[in-house]
C-alpha positions as CSV (number, residue, x, y, z in Angstrom):
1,X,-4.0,-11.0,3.3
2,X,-4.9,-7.8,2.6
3,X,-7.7,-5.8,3.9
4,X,-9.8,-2.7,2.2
5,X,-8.7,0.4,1.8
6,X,-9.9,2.3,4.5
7,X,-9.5,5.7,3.0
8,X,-11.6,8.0,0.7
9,X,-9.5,9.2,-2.1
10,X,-10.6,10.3,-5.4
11,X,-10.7,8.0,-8.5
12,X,-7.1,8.5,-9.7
13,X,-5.6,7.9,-6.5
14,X,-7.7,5.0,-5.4
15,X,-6.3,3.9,-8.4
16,X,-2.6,4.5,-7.7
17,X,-3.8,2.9,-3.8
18,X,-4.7,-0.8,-5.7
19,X,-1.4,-0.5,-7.6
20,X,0.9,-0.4,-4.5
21,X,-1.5,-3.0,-3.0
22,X,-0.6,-5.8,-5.7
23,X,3.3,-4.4,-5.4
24,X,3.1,-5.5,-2.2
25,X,0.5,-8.5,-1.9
26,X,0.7,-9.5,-5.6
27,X,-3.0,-10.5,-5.7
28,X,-5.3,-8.5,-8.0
29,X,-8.2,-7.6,-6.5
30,X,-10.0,-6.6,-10.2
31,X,-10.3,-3.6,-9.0
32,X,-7.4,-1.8,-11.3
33,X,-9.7,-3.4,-14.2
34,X,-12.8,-1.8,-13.3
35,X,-10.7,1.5,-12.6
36,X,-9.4,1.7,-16.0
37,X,-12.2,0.5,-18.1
38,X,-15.4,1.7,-16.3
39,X,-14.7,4.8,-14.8
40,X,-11.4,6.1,-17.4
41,X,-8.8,7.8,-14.9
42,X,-7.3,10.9,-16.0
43,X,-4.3,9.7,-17.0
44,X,-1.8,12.9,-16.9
45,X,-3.0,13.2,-13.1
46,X,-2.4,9.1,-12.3
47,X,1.3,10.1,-13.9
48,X,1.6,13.0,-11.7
49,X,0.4,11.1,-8.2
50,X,2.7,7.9,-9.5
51,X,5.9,10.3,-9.8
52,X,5.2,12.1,-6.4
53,X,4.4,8.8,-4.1
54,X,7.7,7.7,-6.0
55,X,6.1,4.1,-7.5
56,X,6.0,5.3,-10.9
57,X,8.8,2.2,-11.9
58,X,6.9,0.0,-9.8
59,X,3.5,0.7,-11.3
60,X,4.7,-0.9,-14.7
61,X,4.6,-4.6,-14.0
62,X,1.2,-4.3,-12.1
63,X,-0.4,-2.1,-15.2
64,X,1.5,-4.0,-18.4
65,X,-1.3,-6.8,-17.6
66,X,-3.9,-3.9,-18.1
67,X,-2.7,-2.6,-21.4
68,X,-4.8,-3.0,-23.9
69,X,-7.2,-0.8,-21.6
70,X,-4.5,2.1,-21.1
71,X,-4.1,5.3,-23.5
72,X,-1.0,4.4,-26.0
73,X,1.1,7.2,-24.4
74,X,-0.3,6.7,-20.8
75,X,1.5,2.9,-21.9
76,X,4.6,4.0,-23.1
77,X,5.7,6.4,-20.5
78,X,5.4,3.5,-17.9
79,X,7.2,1.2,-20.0
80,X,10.0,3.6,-20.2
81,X,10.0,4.6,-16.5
82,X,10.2,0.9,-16.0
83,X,13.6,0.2,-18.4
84,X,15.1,3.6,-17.2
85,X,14.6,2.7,-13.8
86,X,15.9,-1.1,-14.4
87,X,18.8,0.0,-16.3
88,X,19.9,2.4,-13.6
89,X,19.9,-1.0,-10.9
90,X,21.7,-2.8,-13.1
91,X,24.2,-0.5,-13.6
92,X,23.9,0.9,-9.8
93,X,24.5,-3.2,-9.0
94,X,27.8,-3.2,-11.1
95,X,29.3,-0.8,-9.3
96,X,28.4,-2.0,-6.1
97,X,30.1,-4.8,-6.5
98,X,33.1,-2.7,-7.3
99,X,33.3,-0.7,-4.0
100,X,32.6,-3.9,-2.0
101,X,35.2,-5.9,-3.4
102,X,37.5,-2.7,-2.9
103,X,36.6,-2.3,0.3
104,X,37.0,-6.0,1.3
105,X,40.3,-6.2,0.1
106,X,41.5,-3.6,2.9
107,X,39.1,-5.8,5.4
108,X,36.2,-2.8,5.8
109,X,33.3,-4.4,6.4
110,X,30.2,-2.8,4.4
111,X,27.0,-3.9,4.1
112,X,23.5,-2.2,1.3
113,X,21.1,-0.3,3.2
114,X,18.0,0.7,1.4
115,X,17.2,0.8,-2.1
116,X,19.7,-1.7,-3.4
117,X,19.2,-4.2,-0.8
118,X,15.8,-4.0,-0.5
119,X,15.4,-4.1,-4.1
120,X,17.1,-8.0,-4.1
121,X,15.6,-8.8,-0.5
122,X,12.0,-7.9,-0.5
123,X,10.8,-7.1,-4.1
124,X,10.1,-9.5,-7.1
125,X,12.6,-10.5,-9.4
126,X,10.6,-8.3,-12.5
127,X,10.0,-5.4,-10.3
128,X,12.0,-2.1,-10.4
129,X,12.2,0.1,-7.0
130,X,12.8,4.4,-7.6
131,X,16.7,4.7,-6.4
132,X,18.7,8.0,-6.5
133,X,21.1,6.8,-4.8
134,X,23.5,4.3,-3.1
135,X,23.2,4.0,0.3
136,X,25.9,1.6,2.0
137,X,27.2,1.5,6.0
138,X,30.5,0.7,7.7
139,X,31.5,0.7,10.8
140,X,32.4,4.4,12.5
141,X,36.6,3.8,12.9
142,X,36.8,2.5,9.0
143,X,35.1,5.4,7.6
144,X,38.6,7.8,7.0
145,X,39.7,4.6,5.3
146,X,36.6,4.0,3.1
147,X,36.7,7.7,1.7
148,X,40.4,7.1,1.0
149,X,39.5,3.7,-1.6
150,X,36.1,5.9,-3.1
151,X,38.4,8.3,-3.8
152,X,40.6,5.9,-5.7
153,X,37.8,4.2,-7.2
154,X,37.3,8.2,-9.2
155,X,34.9,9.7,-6.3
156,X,34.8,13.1,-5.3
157,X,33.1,14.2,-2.1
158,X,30.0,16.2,-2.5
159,X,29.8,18.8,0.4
160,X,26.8,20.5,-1.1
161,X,27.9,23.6,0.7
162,X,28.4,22.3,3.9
163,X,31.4,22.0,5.7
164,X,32.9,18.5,6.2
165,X,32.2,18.6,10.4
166,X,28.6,18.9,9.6
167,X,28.5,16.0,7.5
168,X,30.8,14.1,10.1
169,X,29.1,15.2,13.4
170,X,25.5,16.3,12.5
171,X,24.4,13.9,9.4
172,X,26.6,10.6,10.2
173,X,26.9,10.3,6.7
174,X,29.5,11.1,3.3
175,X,28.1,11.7,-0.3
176,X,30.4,11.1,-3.0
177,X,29.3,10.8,-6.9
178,X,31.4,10.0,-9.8
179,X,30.6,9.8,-13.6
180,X,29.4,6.9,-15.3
181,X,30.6,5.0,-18.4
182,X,27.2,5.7,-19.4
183,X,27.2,9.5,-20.1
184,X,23.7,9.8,-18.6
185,X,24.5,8.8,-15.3
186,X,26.4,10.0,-12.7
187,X,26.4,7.5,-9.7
188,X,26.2,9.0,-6.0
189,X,26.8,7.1,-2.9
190,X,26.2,7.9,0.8
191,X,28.7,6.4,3.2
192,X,26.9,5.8,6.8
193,X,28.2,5.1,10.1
194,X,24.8,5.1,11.3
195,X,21.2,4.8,10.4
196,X,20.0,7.3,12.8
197,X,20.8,11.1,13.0
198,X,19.7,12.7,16.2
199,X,18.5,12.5,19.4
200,X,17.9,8.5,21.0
201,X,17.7,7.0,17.5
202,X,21.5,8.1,16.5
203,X,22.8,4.2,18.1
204,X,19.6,2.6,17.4
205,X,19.9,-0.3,16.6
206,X,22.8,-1.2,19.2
207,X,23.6,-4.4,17.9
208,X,23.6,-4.2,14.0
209,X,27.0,-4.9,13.3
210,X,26.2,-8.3,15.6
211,X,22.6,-9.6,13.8
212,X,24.2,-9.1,10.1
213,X,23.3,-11.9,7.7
214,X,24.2,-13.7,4.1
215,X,22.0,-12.6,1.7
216,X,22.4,-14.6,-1.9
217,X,22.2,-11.9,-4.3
218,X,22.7,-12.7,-8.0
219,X,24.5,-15.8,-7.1
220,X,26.8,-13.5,-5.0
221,X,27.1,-13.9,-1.1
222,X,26.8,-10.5,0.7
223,X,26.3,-9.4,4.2
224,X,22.7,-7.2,4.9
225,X,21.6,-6.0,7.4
226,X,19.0,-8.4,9.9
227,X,15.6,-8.1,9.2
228,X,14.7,-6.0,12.2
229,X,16.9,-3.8,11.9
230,X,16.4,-3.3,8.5
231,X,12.8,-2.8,9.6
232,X,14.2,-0.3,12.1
233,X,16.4,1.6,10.0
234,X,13.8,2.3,7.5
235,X,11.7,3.7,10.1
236,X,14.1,6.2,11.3
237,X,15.4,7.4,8.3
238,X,11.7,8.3,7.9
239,X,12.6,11.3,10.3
240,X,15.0,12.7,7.4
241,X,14.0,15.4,5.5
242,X,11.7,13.7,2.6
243,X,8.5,13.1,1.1
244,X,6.6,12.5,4.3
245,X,3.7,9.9,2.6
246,X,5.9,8.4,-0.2
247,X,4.2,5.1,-0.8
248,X,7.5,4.0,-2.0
249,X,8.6,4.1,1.4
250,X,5.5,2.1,3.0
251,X,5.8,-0.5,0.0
252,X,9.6,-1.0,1.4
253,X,8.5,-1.7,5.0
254,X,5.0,-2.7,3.9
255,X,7.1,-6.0,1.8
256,X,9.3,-6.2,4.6
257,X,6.7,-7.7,7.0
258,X,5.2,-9.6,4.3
259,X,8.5,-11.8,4.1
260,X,9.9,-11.8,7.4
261,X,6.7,-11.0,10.1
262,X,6.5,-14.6,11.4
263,X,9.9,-14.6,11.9
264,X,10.7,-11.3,13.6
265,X,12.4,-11.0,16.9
266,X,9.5,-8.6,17.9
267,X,10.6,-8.6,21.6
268,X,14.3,-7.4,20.4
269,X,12.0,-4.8,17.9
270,X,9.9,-3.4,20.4
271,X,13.0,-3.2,22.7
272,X,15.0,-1.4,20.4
273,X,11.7,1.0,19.9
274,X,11.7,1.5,23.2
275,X,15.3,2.3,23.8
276,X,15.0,5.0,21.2
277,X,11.6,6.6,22.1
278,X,10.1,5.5,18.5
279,X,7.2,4.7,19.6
280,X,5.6,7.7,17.8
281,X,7.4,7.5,14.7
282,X,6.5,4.0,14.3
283,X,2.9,4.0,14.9
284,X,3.0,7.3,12.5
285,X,4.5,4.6,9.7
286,X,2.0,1.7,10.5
287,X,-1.0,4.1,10.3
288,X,-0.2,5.1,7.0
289,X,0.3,1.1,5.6
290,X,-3.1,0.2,7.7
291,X,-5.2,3.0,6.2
292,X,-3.7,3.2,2.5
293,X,-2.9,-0.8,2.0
294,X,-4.1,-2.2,4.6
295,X,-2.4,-5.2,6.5
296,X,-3.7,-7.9,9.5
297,X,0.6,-8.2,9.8
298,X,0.8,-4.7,11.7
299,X,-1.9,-5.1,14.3
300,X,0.5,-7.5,17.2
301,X,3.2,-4.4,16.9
302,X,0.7,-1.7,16.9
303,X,-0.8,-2.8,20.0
304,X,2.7,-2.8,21.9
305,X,3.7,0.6,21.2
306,X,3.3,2.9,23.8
307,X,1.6,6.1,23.0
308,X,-1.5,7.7,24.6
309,X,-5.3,7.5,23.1
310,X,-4.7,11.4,22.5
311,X,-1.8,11.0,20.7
312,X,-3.0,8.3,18.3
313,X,-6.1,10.2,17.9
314,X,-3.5,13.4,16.6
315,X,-1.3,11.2,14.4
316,X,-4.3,9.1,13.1
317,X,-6.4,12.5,12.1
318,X,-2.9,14.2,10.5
319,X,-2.3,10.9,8.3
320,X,-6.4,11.3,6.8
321,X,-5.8,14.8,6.2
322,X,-3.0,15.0,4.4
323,X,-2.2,11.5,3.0
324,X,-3.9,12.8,-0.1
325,X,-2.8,15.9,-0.6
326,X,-0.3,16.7,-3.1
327,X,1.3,19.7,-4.7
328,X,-1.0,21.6,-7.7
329,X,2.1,21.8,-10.1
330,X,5.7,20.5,-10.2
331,X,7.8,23.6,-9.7
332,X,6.1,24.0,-6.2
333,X,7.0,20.3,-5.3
334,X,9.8,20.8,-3.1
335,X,8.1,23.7,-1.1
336,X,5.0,21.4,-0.5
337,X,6.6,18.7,1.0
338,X,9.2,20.7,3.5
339,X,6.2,22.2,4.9
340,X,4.5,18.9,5.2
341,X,7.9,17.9,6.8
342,X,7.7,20.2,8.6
343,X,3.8,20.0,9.9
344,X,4.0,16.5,10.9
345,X,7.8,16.6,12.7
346,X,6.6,17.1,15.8
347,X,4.4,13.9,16.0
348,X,7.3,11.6,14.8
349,X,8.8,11.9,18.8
350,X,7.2,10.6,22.2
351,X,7.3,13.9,23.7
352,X,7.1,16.9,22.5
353,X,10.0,18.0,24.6
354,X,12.4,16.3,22.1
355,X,11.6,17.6,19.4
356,X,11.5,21.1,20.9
357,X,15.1,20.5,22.2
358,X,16.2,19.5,18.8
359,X,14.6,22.9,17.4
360,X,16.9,24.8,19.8
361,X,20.0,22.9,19.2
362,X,19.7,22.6,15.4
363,X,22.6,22.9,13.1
364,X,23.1,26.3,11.3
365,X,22.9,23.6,8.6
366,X,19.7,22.4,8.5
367,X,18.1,25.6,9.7
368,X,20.0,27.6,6.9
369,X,18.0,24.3,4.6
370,X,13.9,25.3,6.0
371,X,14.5,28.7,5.5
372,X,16.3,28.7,1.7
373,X,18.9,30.4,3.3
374,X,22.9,30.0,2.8
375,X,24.2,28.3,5.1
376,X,27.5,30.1,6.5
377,X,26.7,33.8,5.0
378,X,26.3,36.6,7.7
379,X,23.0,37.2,7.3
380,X,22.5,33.2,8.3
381,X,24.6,33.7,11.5
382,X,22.5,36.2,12.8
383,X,18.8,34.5,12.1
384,X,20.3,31.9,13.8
385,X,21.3,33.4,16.4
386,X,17.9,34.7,17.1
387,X,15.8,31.6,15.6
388,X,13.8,31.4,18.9
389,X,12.1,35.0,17.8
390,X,11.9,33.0,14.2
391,X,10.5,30.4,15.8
392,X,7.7,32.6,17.5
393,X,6.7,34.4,14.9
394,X,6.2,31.5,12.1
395,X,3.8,30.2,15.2
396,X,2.1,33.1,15.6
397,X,1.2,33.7,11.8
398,X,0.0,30.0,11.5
399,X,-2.8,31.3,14.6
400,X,-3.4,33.7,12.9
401,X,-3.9,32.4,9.3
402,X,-6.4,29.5,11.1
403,X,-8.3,32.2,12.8
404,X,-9.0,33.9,9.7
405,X,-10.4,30.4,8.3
406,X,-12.7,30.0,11.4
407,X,-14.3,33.9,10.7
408,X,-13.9,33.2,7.1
């Protein structure tokens, strides 16, 4: 049961809000109808909102009952995001198979994570899901071998400029692409040893290789991950560098609780969140589903997070501010959403000491990545070196700019 937007938004993205509502609750609520025929959306914005909130594939089976309302091109772009986006699964899928049944015959354990296994888990049968990628996990002391049959299977390693410790010690996870059959698509996987990265949540959840389960996908048998700690594992790889409000995202975990909430182990969930200090980051998620989709199902684990008034109040005023906001054109797309990364990074921990120690020990890597920089070149080294000055000095020109908008 769903429960009314609690958000003001303008038209198009109201619009693009009741789409992601019947992805996840499947229940028009005539509202789309109205949308379209009464009060005529601009359509070349909707596009633009659809392909940055990352549902644009998923939009298509909610809208196709709505066509004879929509613009012919508006139409026909959907329906070929849709087939693209199908056709890339399918084929994504096939190879899948491949590396498992690689992998299995060497005894390596791997199970989906993400996209792919969410796709056959949590979404309907006629629904696509956006998926760059292949994400799958193994356990930490088969890793060497895994790399060894990827590479046999025609994978290169992508180091992206990085050196192979980084990956290894700082990221827990491998990228590896290889060339399709189908010349216009090159498929890229991501090899994890664990779904968290830093701090607490790098062994959360503790037991995942223990709560595994069959999932029949296809009329093919294959280990997934447990509910909960799917549900957990999509929460922490929230803290990755990203589109902060995708609604793709909220539509994964939003679907999640739809199938499994009743029969959540919510004690071994909240225990987990606790053991990780995720308290934050999961109330941050939750927020965003209650206010732009709106759910009863999130209320029981809302209340059992721990988190002070003040801090709710912060997170919960952040969300309404920038929920909404999205970049003015697509060439400034990637620099909108680091800095919103980067805004709201400091409310996705329980203390503000964590993320502050994180700050100071943070990979040449990922620092050389905020600041555009290359990663291992001199000049690198030394901002580094002195990124506490760096630090200071972004702070103090932030003051400064909001000064100038109070005297403005």
């Amino acid at each position: 049961m769903t429960t009314k937007i609690s958000l003001k938004a303008d038209l198009e993205i109201r619009l693009v809000l009741e789409i992601a509502n019947e992805i996840v609750y499947g229940v028009s609520s005539q509202e789309i109808g109205k949308c379209i025929s009464i009060h005529k959306p601009d359509w070349y914005k909707v596009r633009r909102i659809l392909e940055y909130y990352e549902i644009a594939p998923s939009a298509y089976p909610v809208l196709k009952h709505y066509s004879s309302l929509l613009p012919s091109q508006a139409a026909q772009w959907l329906n070929n995001k849709y087939s693209d986006c199908r056709h890339y699964l399918l084929c994504y899928w096939d190879e899948f198979l491949k590396i498992v049944d690689a992998l299995q015959k060497e005894n390596i354990d791997i199970l989906p994570i993400k996209g792919l296994a969410l796709l056959f888990d949590v979404y309907k049968p006629d629904q696509a899901r956006e998926m760059r990628d292949l994400d799958i996990i193994c356990k930490k002391q088969d890793v060497n071998r895994a790399e060894s049959i990827l590479y046999n299977l025609g994978y290169q390693k992508e180091l992206m400029g990085y050196s192979d410790s980084y990956w290894r010690n700082k990221s827990c996870h491998l990228i590896f692409s290889k060339q399709s059959i189908d010349p216009g698509l090159i498929f890229t996987v991501e090899l994890h040893w664990s779904l968290g990265v830093t701090g607490y949540d790098r062994d959360v959840p503790r037991n995942l290789w223990d709560n595994i389960r069959d999932l029949n996908i296809n009329g093919r048998v294959l280990k997934v991950l447990s509910a909960e700690d799917t549900f957990l594992g999509l929460c922490i790889h929230y803290r990755r560098f990203g589109r902060r409000f995708s609604l793709k995202n909220l539509c994964d975990i939003a679907l999640l609780l739809e199938k499994y909430n009743y029969n959540f182990n919510w004690d071994y969930v909240i225990s987990e969140i606790q053991k990780g200090q995720l308290n934050s980051l999961v109330f941050f998620i939750l927020k965003q589903i209650e206010l732009t989709m709106g759910t009863a199902k999130i209320n029981g684990i809302i209340n059992k997070l721990v988190l002070s008034k003040t801090r709710k109040l912060i997170i919960n005023r952040f969300i309404k501010r920038n929920v909404f906001l999205f970049p003015k054109d697509l060439i400034g797309t990637f620099d909108f959403f680091k800095l919103l990364c980067l805004k709201s990074q400091i409310l996705l921990y329980d203390t503000f000491k964590e993320p502050l120690k994180y700050a100071i020990d943070m990979p040449i890597e990922v620092f050389a990545q905020i600041d555009n920089l290359s990663p291992y070149s001199k000049k690198t080294k030394i901002i580094y070196k002195f990124r506490m000055f760096v630090y200071l000095l972004a702070a103090l020109k932030l003051l400064i700019k909001k000064q100038d908008r109070l005297t403005a």
